[in-house]
C-alpha positions in Angstrom: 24.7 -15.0 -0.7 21.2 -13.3 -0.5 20.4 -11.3 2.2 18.1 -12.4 5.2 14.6 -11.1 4.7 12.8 -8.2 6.9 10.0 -9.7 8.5 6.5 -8.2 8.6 6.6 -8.4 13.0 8.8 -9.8 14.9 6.0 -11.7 17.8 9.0 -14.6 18.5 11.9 -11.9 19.0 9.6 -9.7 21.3 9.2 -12.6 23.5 12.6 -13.2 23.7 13.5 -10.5 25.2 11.5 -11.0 27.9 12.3 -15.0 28.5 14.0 -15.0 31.6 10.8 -13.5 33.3 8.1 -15.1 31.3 9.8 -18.3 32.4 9.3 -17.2 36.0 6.0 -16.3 35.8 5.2 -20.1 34.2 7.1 -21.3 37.2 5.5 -19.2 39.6 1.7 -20.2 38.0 2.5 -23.5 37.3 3.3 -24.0 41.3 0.2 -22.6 43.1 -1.9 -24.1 39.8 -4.9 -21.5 40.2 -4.8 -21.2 36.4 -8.3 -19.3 36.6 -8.9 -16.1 38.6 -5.3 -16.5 40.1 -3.5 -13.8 42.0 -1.7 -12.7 38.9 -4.8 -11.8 37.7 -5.5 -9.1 40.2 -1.7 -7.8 40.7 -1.5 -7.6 36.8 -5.3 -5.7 36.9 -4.1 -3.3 39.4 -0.7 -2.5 37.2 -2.6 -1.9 33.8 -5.3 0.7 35.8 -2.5 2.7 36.8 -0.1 2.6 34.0 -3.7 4.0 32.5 -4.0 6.2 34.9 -7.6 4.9 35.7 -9.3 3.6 38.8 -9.9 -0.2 37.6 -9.4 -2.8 35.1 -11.1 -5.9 34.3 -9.1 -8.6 32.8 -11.2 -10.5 30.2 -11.3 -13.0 26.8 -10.0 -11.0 24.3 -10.4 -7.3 22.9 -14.0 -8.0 20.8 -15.2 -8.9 23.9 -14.3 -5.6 25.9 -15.7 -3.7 23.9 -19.0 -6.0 23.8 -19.4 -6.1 27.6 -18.5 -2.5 27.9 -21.8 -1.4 25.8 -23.8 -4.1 27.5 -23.0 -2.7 30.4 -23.6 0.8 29.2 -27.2 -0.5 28.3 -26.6 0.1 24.8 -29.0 -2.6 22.9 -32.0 -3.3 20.4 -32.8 0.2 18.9 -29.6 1.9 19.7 -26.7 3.1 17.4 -23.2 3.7 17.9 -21.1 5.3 15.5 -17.5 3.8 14.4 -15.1 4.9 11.6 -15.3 2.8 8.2 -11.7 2.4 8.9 -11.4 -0.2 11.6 -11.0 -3.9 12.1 -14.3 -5.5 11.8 -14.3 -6.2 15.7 -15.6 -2.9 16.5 -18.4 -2.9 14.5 -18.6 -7.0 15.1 -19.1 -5.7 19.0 -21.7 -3.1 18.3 -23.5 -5.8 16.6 -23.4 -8.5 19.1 -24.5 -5.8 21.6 -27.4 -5.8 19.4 -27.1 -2.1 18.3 -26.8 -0.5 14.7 -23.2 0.3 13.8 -23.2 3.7 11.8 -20.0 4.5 10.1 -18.8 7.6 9.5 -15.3 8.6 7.3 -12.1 9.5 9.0 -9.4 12.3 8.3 -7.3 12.1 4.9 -4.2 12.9 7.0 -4.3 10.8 9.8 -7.1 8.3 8.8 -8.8 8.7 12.4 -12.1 9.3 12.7 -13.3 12.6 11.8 -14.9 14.5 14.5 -16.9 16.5 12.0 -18.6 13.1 10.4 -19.2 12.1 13.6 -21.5 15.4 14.7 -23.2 15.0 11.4 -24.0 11.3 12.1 -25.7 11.9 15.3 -29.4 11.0 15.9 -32.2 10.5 18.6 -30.6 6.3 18.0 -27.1 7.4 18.9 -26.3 6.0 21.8 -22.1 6.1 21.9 -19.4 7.0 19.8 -16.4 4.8 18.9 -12.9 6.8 19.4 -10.9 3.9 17.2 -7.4 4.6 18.3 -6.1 3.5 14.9 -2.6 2.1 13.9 -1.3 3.4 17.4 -2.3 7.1 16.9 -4.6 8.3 19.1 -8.0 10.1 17.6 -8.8 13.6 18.4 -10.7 12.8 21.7 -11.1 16.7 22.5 -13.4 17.2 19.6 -14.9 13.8 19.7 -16.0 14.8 23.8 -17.5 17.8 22.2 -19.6 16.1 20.6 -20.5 13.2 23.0 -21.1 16.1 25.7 -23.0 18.2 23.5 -25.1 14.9 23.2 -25.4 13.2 26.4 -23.8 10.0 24.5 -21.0 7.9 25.7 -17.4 7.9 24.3 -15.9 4.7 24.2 -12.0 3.8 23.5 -11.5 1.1 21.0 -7.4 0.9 21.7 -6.6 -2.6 20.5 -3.7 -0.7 18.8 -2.8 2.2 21.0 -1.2 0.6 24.6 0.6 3.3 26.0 -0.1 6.7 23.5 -1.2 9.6 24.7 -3.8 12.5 23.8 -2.9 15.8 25.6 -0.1 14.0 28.1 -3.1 11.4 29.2 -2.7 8.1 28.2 -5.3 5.8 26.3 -7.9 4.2 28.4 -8.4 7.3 30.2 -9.7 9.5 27.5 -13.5 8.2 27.4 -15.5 6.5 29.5 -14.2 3.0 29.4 -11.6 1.6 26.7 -11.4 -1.6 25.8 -7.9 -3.0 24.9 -6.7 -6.2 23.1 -3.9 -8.1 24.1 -3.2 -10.3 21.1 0.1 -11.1 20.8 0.8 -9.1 17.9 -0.1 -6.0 20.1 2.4 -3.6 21.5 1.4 -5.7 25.0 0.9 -9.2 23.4 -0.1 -12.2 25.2 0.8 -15.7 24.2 -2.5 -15.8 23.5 -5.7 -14.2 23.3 -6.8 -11.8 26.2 -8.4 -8.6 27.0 -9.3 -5.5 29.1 -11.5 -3.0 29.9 -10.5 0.0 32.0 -12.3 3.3 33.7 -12.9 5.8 36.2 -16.1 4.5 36.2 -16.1 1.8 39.3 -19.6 1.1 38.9 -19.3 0.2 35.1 -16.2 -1.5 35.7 -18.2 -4.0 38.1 -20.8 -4.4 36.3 -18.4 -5.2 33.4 -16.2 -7.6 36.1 -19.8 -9.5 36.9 -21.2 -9.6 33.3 -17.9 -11.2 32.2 -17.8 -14.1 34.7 -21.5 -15.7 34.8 -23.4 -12.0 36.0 -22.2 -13.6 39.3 -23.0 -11.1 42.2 -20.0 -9.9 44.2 -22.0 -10.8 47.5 -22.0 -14.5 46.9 -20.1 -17.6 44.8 -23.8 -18.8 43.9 -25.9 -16.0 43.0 -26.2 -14.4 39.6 -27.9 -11.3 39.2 -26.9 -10.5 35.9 -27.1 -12.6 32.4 -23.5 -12.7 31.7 -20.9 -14.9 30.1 -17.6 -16.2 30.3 -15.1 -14.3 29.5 -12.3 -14.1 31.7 -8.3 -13.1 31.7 -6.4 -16.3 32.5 -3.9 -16.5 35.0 -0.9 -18.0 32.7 -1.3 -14.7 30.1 -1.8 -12.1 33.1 1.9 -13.1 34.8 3.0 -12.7 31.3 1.5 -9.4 31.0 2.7 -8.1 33.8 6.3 -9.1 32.6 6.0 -7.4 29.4 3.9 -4.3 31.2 7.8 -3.5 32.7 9.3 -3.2 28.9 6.5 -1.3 27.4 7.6 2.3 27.4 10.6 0.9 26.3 9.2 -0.9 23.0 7.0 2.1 22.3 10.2 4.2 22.2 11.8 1.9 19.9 8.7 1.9 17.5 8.8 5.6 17.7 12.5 6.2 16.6 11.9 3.7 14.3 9.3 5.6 12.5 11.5 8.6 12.5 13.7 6.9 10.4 11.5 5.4 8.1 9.8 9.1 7.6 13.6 10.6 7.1 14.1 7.7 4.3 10.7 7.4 2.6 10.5 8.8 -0.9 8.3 11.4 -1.6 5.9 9.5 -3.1 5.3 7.0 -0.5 3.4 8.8 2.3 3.5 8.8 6.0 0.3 9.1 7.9 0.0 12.4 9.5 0.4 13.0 13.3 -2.1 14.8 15.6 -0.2 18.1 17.2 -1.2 16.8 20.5 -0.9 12.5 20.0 2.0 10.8 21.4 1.2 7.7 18.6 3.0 4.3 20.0 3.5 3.0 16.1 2.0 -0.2 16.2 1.9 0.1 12.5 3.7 2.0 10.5 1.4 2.7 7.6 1.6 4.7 4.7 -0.2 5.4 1.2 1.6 4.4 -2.5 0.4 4.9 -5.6 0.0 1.4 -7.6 0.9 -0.6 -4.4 0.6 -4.0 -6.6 3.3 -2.9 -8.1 5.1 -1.9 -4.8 4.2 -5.1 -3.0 5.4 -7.2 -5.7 8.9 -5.1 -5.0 9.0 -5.6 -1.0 8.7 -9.8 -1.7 11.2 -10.0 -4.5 13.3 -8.5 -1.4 11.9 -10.5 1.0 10.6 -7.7 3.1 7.0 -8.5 4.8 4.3 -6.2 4.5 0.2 -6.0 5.8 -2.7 -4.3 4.4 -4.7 -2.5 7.6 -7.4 -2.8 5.9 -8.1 -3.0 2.1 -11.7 -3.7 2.6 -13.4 -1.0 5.1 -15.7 -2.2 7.4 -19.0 -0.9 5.7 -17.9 -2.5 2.3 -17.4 -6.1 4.2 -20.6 -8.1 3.0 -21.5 -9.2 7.2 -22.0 -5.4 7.4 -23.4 -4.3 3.9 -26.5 -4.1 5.8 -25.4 -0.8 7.8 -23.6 0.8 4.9 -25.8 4.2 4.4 -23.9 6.2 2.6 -20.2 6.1 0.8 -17.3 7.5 2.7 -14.7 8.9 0.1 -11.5 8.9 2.2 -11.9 5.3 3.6 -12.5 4.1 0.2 -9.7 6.1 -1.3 -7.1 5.3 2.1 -8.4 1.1 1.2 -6.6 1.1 -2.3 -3.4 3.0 -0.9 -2.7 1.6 2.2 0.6 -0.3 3.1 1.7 -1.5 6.9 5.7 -1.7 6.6 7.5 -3.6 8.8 7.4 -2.7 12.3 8.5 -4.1 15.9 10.7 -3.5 18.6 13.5 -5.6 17.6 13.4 -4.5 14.3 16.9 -2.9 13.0 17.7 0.9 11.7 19.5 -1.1 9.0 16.2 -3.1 7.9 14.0 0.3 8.0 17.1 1.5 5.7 16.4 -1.3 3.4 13.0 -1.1 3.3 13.1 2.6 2.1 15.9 1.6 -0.3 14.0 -0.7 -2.1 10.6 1.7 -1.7 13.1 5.0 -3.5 13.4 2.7 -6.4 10.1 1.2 -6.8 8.3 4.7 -5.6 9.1 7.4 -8.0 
């Protein structure tokens, strides 16, 4: 009898271990039937600011379009630039450009594949309006050297933590590290809706209701039918903020599991199949646990004969994708080096010690 395969992420089994209080919260939503701008909306708005440890929160679409309405309300446009890592998803640079800035990227740490603070100083310009701090794979980047920078500057550091709900830089959590973060809440995130959603948070109140009127209409807050902004529509819906708010409860939780779970994997890797670093100060919440192989074709093909699931985050860098060969100025070694040795092992909450023990067995006889 073969053995039952290790799946890549585990969205159904996450769930399920929250079903007796999603099921209230469709209850509860379904009921009142204020499936748009409904009170979970606020409660769950007012949770996420201070599990942050920020002053406000605006629930939106989807993570792309935080970080879009956070630069348009920043002012950040036509003539601008804001640098981003090479090593991101395209979002973040797909943001900057919808914003209708530049993106410039700039090449990240061989260790930890964050951003590297010195690229970043080197990047800047009289165009540089912001800097990106792309919390990458759960881990965050070194926002002490990156706020030297930005202050140094008079830019703007924004949080890209699509990946990063709950880690912490220094003892503070994401979303309080720059001026605004923008988080996504897809559901494979480490807080996943069942479905798409989004959020900006800050200390900023006035940025965060500029963001709250930009992303319903540029409706004013003084009255239903004026507009004195030219927004859109982009707003949190009621349904996936009650489910939020249920999973909110179990995130510490989940992040500890991903965090022992990545202590074993590091314990049982071979030598040859390399962990990415940790920042002395980052308390990383392991959304993926990703490491570099040498010939990883051959290493793949080893993890499906075993039925083990496995991602690639990401084998083409942004500034190599052909959208954004346009805004590729110069090569960045380590992100094109990192792009051919990458490899995202399996990794959720419900995931058992004994499947991370198979995984590394069948890596120690593939990796030599």
């Amino acid at each position: 009898m073969s053995e039952v395969g290790v799946p890549f992420l585990d969205v159904a089994g996450v769930t399920g271990l929250v079903a007796e209080e999603l099921t209230l919260a469709w209850k509860a939503v379904t009921t009142h039937g204020r499936f748009v701008a409904g009170p979970e909306v606020e409660l769950f708005e007012a949770e996420f600011s201070g599990y942050c440890g920020v002053a406000s929160c605006v629930g939106v679409g989807n993570g792309t379009d935080a970080l879009e309405l956070i630069f348009a309300a920043l002012g950040i446009g036509d003539g601008d630039e804001v640098i981003v890592p090479g090593n991101t998803f395209v979002a973040t640079a797909e943001a900057v450009c919808r914003a209708g800035a530049r993106p410039r990227f700039v090449d990240v740490l061989p260790d930890t594949l964050e951003v590297d603070p010195d690229a970043v100083a080197a990047a800047v310009g009289p165009r540089t309006a912001a800097v990106v701090a792309v919390h990458m794979f759960g881990q965050p980047a070194d926002v002490d050297r990156l706020r030297a920078v930005t202050d140094r500057h008079g830019l703007a550091l924004v949080e890209d933590a699509a990946q990063a709900h709950g880690a912490r830089f220094a003892g503070r959590r994401t979303g309080g590290l720059g001026q605004a973060a923008a988080f996504s809440f897809y559901p494979g995130k480490n807080l996943g809706a069942l479905g798409d959603g989004g959020a900006v948070v800050s200390d900023d109140a006035a940025l965060t209701a500029r963001i709250r009127s930009l992303a319903n209409h540029g409706r004013s807050a003084t009255g239903w039918h004026e507009h004195d902004l030219l927004g859109r529509n982009s707003r949190l819906d009621t349904l996936q903020a009650a489910v939020l708010s249920a999973k909110l409860r179990h995130l510490d939780a989940h992040n500890a599991a991903r965090r022992a779970l990545m202590r074993r994997y590091r314990a049982g890797l071979p030598a040859g199949c390399v962990p990415l670093a940790v920042h002395p100060l980052a308390e990383p919440v392991h959304h993926l646990a990703v490491v570099q192989v040498p010939d990883r074709d051959v290493v793949t093909a080893a993890l499906d004969a075993a039925g083990i699931g496995w991602g690639l985050h990401y084998p083409v860098p942004c500034h190599r994708q052909p959208a954004f060969a346009g805004f590729a100025d110069a090569p960045l070694p380590v992100v094109e080096k990192a792009a051919g040795r990458i490899l995202s092992l399996p990794m959720s909450p419900t995931l058992a010690a004994a499947s991370v023990d198979r995984v590394c067995a069948v890596l120690q006889e593939v990796v030599r």
